[in-house]
VMD Tcl script that draws the C-alpha trace (Angstrom):
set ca {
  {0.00 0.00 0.00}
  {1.67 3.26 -1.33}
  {1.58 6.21 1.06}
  {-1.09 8.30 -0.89}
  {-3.62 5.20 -0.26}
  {-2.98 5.25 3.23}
  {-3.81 8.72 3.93}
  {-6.62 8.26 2.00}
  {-8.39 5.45 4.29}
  {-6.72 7.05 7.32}
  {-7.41 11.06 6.32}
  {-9.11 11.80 10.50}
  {-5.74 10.57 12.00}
  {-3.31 12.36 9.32}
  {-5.63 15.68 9.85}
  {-5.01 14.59 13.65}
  {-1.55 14.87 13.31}
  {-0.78 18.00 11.08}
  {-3.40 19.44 13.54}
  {-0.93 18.86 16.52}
  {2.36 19.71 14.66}
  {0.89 22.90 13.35}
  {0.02 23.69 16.90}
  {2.94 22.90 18.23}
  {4.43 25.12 16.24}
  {2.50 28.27 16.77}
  {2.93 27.97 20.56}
  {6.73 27.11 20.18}
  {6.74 30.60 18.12}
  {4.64 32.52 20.70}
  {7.06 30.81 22.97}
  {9.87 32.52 21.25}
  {8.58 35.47 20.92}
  {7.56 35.96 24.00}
  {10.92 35.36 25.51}
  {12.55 37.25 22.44}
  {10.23 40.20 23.93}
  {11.16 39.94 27.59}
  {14.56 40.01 26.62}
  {14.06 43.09 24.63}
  {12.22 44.83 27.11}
  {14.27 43.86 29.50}
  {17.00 46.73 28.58}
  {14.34 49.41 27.87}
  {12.61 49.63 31.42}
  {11.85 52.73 32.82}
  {13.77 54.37 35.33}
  {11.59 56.27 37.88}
  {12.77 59.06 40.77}
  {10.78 58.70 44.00}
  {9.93 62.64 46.44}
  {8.81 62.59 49.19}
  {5.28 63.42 49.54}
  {6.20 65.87 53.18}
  {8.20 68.18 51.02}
  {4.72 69.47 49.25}
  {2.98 69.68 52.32}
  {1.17 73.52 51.76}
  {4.02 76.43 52.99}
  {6.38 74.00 52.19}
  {6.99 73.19 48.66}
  {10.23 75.18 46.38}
  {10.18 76.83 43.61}
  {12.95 75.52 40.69}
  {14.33 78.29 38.55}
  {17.74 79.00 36.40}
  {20.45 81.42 37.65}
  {23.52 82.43 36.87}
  {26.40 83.35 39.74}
  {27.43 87.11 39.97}
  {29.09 89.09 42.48}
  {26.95 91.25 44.60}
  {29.04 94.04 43.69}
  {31.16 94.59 40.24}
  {32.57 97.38 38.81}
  {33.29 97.12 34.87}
  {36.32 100.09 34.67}
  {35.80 101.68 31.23}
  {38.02 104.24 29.46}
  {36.97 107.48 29.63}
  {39.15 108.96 26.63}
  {41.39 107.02 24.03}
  {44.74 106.37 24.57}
  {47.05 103.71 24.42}
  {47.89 100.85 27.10}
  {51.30 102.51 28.74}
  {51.01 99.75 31.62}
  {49.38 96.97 33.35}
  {50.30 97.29 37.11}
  {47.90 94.41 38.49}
  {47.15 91.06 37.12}
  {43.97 88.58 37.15}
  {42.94 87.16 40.27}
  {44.77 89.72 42.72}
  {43.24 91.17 45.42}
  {42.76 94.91 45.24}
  {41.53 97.54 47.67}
  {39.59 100.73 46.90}
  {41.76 102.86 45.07}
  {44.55 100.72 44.40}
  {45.63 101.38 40.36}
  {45.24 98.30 38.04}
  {46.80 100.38 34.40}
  {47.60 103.32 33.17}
  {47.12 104.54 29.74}
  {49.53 106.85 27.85}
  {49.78 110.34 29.53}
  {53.39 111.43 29.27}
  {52.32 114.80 27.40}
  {49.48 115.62 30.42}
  {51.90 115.00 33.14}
  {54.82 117.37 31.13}
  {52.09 119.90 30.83}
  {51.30 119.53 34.59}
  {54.68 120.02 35.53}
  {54.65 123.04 33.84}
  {51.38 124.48 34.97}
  {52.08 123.50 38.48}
  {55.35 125.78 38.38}
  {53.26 128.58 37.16}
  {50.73 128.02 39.68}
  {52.90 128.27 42.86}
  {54.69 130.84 41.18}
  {51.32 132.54 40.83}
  {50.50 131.28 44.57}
  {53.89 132.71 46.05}
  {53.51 136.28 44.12}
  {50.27 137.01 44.98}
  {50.40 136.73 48.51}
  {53.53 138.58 48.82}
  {51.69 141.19 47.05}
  {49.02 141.04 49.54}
  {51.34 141.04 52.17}
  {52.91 144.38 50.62}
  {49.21 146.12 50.46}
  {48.59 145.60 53.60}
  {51.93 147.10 54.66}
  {51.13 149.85 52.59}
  {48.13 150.65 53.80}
  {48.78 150.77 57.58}
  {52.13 152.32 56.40}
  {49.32 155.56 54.90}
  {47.52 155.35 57.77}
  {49.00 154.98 60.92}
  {52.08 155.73 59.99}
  {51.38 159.17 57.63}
  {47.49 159.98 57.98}
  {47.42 159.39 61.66}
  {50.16 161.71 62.18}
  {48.17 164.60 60.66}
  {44.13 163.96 62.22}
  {45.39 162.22 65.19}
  {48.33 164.13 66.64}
  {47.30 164.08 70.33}
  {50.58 166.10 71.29}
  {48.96 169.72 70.18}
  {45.57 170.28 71.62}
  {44.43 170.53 67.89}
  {45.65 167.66 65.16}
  {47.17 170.13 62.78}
  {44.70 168.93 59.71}
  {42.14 170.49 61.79}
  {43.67 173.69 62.26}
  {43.20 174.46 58.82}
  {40.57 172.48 57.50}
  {37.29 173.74 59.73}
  {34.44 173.05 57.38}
  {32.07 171.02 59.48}
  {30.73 168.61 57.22}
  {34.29 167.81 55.53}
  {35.34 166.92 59.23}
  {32.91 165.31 60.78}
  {32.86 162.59 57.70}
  {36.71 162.44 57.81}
  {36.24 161.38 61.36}
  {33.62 158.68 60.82}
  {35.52 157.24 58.17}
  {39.15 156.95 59.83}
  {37.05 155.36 62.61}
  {35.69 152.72 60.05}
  {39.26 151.91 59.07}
  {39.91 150.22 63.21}
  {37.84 147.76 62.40}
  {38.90 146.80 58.63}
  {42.44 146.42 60.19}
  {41.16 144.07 63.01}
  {39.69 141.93 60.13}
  {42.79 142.72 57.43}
  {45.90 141.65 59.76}
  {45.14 138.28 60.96}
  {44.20 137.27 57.10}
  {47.38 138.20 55.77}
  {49.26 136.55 58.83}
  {47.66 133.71 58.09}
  {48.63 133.31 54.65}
  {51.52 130.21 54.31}
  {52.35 127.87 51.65}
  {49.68 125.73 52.82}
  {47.20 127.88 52.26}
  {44.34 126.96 50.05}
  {42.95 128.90 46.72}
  {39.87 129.91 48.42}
  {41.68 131.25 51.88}
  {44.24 133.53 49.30}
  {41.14 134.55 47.44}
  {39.42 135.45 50.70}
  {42.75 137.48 51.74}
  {43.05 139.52 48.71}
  {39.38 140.66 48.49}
  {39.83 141.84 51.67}
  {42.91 143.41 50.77}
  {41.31 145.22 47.85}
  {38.35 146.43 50.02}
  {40.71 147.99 52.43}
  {42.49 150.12 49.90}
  {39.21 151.15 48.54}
  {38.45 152.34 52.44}
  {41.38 153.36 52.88}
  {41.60 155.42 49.40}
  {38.48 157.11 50.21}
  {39.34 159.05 53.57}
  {43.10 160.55 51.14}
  {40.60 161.36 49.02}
  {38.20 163.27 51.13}
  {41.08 164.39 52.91}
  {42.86 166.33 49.83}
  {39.26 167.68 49.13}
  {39.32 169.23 51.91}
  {42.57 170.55 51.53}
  {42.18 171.51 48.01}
  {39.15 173.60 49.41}
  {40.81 175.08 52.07}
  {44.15 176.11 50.36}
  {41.80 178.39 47.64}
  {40.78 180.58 50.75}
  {43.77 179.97 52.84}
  {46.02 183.38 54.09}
  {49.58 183.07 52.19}
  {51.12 182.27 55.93}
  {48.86 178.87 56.06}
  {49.78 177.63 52.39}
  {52.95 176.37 53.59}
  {51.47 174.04 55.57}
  {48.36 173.67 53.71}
  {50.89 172.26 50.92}
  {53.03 170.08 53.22}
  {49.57 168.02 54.18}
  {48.31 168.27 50.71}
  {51.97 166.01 49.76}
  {51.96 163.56 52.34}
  {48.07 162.22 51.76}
  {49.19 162.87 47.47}
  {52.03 160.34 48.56}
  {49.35 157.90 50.48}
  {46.66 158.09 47.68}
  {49.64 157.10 45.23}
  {51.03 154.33 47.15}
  {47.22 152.92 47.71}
  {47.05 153.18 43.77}
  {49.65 151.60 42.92}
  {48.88 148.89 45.68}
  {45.35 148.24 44.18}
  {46.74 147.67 40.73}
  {48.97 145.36 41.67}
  {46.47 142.68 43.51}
  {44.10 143.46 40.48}
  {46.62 141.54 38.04}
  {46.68 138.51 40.75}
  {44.55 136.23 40.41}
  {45.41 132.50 41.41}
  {42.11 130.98 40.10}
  {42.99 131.43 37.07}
  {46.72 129.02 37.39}
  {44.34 127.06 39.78}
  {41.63 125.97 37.41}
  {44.76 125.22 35.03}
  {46.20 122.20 37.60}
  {42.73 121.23 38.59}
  {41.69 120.52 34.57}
  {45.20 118.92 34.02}
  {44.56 116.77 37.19}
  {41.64 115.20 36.17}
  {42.59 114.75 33.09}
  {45.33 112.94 34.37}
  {42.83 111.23 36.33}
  {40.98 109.56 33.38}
  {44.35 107.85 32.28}
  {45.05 106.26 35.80}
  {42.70 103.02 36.24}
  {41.82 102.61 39.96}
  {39.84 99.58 41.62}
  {36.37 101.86 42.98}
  {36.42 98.99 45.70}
  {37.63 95.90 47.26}
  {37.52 92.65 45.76}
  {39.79 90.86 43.02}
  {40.61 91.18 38.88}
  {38.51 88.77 37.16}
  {39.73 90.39 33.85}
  {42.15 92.33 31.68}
  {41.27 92.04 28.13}
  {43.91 94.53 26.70}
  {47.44 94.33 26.68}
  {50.59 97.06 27.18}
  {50.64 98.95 23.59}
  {46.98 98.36 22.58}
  {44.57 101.12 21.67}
  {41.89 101.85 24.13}
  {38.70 103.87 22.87}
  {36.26 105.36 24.79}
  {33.62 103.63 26.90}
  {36.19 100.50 26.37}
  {36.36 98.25 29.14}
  {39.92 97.77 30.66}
  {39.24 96.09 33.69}
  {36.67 94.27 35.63}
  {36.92 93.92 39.42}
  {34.91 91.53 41.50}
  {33.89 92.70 45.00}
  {35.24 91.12 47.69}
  {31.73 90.94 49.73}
  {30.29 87.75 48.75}
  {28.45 86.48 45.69}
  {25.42 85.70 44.75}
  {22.45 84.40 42.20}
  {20.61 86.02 39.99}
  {17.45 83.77 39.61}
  {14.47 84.01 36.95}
  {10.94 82.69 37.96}
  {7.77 82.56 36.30}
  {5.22 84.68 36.91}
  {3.08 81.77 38.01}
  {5.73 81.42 40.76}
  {6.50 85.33 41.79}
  {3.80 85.52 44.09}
  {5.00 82.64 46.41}
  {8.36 83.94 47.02}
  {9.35 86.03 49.68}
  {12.59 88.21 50.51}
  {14.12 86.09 53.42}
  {13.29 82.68 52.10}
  {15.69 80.15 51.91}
  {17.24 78.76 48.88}
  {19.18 75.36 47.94}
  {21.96 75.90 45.21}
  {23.08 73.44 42.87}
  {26.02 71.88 43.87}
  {25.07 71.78 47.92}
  {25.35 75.34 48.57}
  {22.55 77.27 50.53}
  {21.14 80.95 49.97}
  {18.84 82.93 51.36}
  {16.26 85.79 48.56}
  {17.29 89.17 49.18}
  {15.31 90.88 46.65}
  {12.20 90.13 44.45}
  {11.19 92.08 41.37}
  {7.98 93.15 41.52}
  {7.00 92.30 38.09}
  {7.76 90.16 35.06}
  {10.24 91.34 32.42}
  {8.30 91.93 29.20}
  {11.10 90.50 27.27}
  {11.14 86.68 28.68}
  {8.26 86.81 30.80}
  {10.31 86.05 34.25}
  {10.63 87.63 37.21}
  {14.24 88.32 38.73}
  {15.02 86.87 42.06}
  {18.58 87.34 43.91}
  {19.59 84.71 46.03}
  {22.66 85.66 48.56}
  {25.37 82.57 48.79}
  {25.36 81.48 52.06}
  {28.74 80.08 53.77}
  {31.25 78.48 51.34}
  {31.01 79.05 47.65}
  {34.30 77.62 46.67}
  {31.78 75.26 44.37}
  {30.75 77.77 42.51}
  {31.86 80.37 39.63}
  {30.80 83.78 38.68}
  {29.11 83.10 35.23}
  {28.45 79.95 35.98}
  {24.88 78.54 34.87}
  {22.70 77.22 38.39}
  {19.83 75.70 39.26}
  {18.01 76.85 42.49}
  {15.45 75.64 44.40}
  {13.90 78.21 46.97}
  {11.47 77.57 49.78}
  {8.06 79.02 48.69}
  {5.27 80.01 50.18}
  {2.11 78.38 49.37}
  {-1.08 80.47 47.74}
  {-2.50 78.61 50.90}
  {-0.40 79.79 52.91}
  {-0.42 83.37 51.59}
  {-4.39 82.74 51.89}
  {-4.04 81.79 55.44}
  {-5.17 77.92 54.47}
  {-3.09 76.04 55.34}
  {-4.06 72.59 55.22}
  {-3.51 69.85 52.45}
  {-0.33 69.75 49.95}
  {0.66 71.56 46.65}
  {2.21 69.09 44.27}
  {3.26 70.05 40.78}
  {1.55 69.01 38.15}
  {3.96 67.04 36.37}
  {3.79 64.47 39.72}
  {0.04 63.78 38.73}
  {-2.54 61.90 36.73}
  {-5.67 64.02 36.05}
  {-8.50 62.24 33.95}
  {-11.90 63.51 33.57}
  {-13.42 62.74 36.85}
  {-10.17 61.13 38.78}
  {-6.70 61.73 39.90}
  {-4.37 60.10 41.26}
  {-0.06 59.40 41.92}
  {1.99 56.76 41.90}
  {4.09 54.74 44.09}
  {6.32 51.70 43.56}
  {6.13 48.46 45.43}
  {9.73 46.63 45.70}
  {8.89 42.88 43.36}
  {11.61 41.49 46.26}
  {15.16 41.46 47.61}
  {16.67 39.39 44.48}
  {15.63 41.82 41.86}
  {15.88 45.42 41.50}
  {12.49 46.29 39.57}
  {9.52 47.65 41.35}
  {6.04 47.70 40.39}
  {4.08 50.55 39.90}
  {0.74 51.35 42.68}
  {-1.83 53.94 42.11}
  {-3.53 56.34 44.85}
  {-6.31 57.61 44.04}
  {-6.28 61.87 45.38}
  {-8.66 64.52 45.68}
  {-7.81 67.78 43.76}
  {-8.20 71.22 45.06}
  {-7.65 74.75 43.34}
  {-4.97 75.12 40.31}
  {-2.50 77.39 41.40}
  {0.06 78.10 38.14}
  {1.78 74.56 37.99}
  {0.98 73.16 41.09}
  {-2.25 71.55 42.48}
  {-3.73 71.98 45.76}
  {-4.19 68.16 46.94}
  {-7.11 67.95 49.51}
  {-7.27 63.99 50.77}
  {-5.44 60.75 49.41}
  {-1.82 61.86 50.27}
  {0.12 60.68 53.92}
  {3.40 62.58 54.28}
  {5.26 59.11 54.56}
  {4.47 58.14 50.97}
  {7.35 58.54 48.47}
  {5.64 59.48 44.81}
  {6.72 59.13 41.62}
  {8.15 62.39 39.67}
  {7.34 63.00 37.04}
  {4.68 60.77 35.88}
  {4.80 61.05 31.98}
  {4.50 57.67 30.24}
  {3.93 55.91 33.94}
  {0.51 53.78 34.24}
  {-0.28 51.44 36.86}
  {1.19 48.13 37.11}
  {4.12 48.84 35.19}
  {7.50 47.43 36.26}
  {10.16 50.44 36.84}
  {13.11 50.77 38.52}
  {13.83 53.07 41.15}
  {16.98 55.66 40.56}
}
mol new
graphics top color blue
foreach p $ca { graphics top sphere $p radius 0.5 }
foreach p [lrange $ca 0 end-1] q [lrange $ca 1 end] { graphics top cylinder $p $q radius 0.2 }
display resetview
């Protein structure tokens, strides 16, 4: 019997048999597959993070932002005028104290035309207080020496200027006005003693003003005085001319000498030199580069022999007072921070908020936050790119609730009608996956991107964060 006969009379058990065989091999493939999927999976399961549930609880949660490290003071030293580079006295990363120079820039024609200036000025200085000094000797020379001698001569029982001259009026006024002259002497004398080398612009000034006004004071009563004479001598007897005359010369000689006194401190003026130095000064000034405080070079882009142009800057100095960071938040966020509030800094250093902008920037839409560096910062850089996290307020809080716990929204599940988080079972002590559990929650207000959690949360529960691509049941493992 040939094979195709047998099959024939025997088809139920030969259907029996490719029945089995095809079977078996369908559930040896599944087989296959199913262990060629394990293994595949195996590499690609999810790693999880695990927060603790405490840290949200309302008046307790932080707010995450970017910041960059800066000093809490800097000073950027620009040049004021363009010149180049003559020297580089300091270097980067030395200490410097308020007003110690870092450069200079090329000034070797200001300081030649200082010099010069300067000579002039003391010159200037040194003649026009000796020609203050020689008014004043001039004038008490006319009047207590000359004038005095002629309305004041107490050895006759008339001063012999009044023997002649008797108009009442003329008199009387001479009188009054050689009286005056006591007390511009009181006032004139200690001025010019004081004058010295180290007298100032202003105290010189002072002295010859008053010097001027006293010859004016002074050239009044000679000038009443020969008035009177003048009027006298016309009606005089030709016995009194004599002496009529002899008065007449010695208040001429006076007036003259007060004249010639007066011009002299009119051509001295030590302002004038003055304001010279003081211009030449600063602009000696602008070519000098001094540290404006205490702290340490973080740079020195130019070298010796480079041009410098205006508003260029030569030098930046890093103050010596601490740093800190300059933090952006979202607007969302701005309203739960506080100055005061504490602050963790990336790379284990703490802070504390010492400002708060009151708004949002219109260009990015954050707020600015500084954040003071606490303790060591040897971890840290200015310029260097942080992340902060700073202890916020809740709107609970704030709103004097303050029960529940304000979790971000990222750490949450939120279907129509339900909500819930996730934690992770361990699968046992021989493996390291977990399995994913789900807790149902009950939601609260929406407060920017966190969510007030009412019931379903213990603060010993450990949740995952974030929750994207998480569902319930899944096997993770736990960073």
């Amino acid at each position: 019997m040939n094979i195709f006969n047998y099959l024939r009379h025997h088809a139920v058990l030969a259907g029996t048999v490719l029945f089995v065989a095809a079977a078996g091999s369908i559930i040896a493939g599944r087989a296959a597959g199913k262990k060629a999927g394990t293994d595949a999976s195996a590499g690609n399961t999810k790693h999880v993070a695990l927060v603790d549930v405490s840290s949200f609880r309302s008046g307790t949660s932080t707010v995450s932002a970017d910041g960059i490290v800066e000093a809490q003071s800097q000073a950027d030293l620009k040049s004021q005028l363009g010149a180049p580079i003559a020297r580089i006295i300091a270097s980067i990363g030395q200490s410097v104290a308020a007003g110690d120079t870092i450069l200079e820039l090329e000034n070797s024609d200001t300081r030649a035309q200082l010099d010069q200036i300067k000579g002039q000025y003391i010159s200037s200085r040194t003649s026009t207080m000796d020609k203050i000094r020689d008014a004043y000797l001039k004038g008490d020379s006319a009047v207590h020496g000359q004038i005095d001698q002629l309305i004041l001569n107490n050895t006759d029982p008339r001063p012999q200027f009044y023997v002649y001259v008797v108009d009442p009026q003329a008199t009387a006024r001479i009188r009054d006005e050689r009286t005056n002259l006591n007390a511009i002497f009181q006032a004139w004398q200690p001025a010019v003693a004081r004058l010295s080398a180290s007298s100032t612009d202003l105290e010189i000034s002072a002295a010859m003003a008053l010097s001027q006004t006293s010859l004016d004071k002074i050239s009044v009563l000679l000038d009443d005085m020969s008035m009177a004479l003048s009027n006298t001598s016309n009606i005089a007897v030709t016995s009194s001319l004599a002496a009529i005359n002899a008065m007449q010369a010695v208040v001429t000689g006076a007036r003259n000498s007060m004249s010639g006194a007066k011009m002299s401190l009119s051509g001295a003026d030590v302002s004038i030199a003055g304001a010279s130095v003081r211009n030449l000064e600063a602009q000696l000034a602008k070519t000098i580069v001094r540290s404006p405080i205490y702290g340490r070079i973080s740079a020195l882009p130019l070298r010796v022999g480079e041009y410098a142009a205006p508003g260029m800057i030569l030098a930046t100095v890093v103050g010596g007072d601490g740093i800190q960071v300059k933090a952006y938040v979202s607007g969302e966020d701005l309203s739960r921070i506080r100055v005061g509030a504490s602050a963790a800094i990336q790379g284990g250093t703490t802070g504390i908020v010492t400002s708060v902008a009151p708004s949002v920037s219109a260009l990015n839409r954050k707020a600015e936050v500084n954040v003071r560096v606490l303790g060591s910062s040897q971890s840290l850089v200015v310029g260097q790119n942080v992340q902060v996290k700073i202890n916020a307020a809740d709107l609970a809080q704030i709103a004097g609730d303050g029960s529940g716990y304000s979790l971000p929204i990222q750490d949450l599940k939120i279907a129509p009608g339900e909500a819930y988080v996730f934690t992770v079972v361990t699968a046992g002590t021989t493996t390291q996956m977990s399995r994913i559990e789900r807790h149902d929650v009950k939601l609260g207000d929406v407060r920017g991107d966190f969510v007030q959690v009412i019931s379903g949360l213990t603060d010993d529960m450990r949740i995952v964060s974030p929750v994207y691509e998480i569902e319930a049941g899944q096997e993770v493992i736990v960073d």
